[in-house]
C-alpha positions, 0 to 999 in steps of 0.5 A: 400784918399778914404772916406766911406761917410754916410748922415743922413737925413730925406726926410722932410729936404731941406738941406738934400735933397739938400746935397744928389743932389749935392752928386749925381751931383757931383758922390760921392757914399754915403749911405743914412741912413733916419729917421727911423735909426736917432736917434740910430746912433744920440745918437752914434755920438752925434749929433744934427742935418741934414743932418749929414755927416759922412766921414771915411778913415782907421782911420780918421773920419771927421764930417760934419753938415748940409749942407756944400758941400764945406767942403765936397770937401775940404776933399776929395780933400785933 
């Protein structure tokens, strides 16, 4: 299953910059939303922190927070 992966993130984050390497070493293409859009799509997800990684195929939505690459993996793997 393919996944549109976006990671909110603010570049003052370690993990989030982590998380966004990893992302790059490993070729997963993401779309990066940083602080200035954070807390609209925060208050939409009800989320409460970074990074925050949000995967989407057709109707499933897996949420991810903080830095967690194996998880990260794990779905797209499956």
């Amino acid at each position: 299953m393919k996944y549109d992966i976006t990671v909110y993130s603010s570049d003052g984050c370690q993990y989030c910059v982590r998380l966004k390497e990893w992302l790059e070493e490993n070729n997963i293409t993401f779309k990066d939303i940083n602080e200035e859009h954070i807390l609209k799509e925060f208050k939409e997800f009800n989320s409460s922190a970074i990074p925050f990684t949000l995967l989407v195929a057709d109707n499933k939505v897996e949420r991810i927070i903080g830095y967690q690459p194996e998880k990260i993996k794990a779905i797209l793997d499956s």
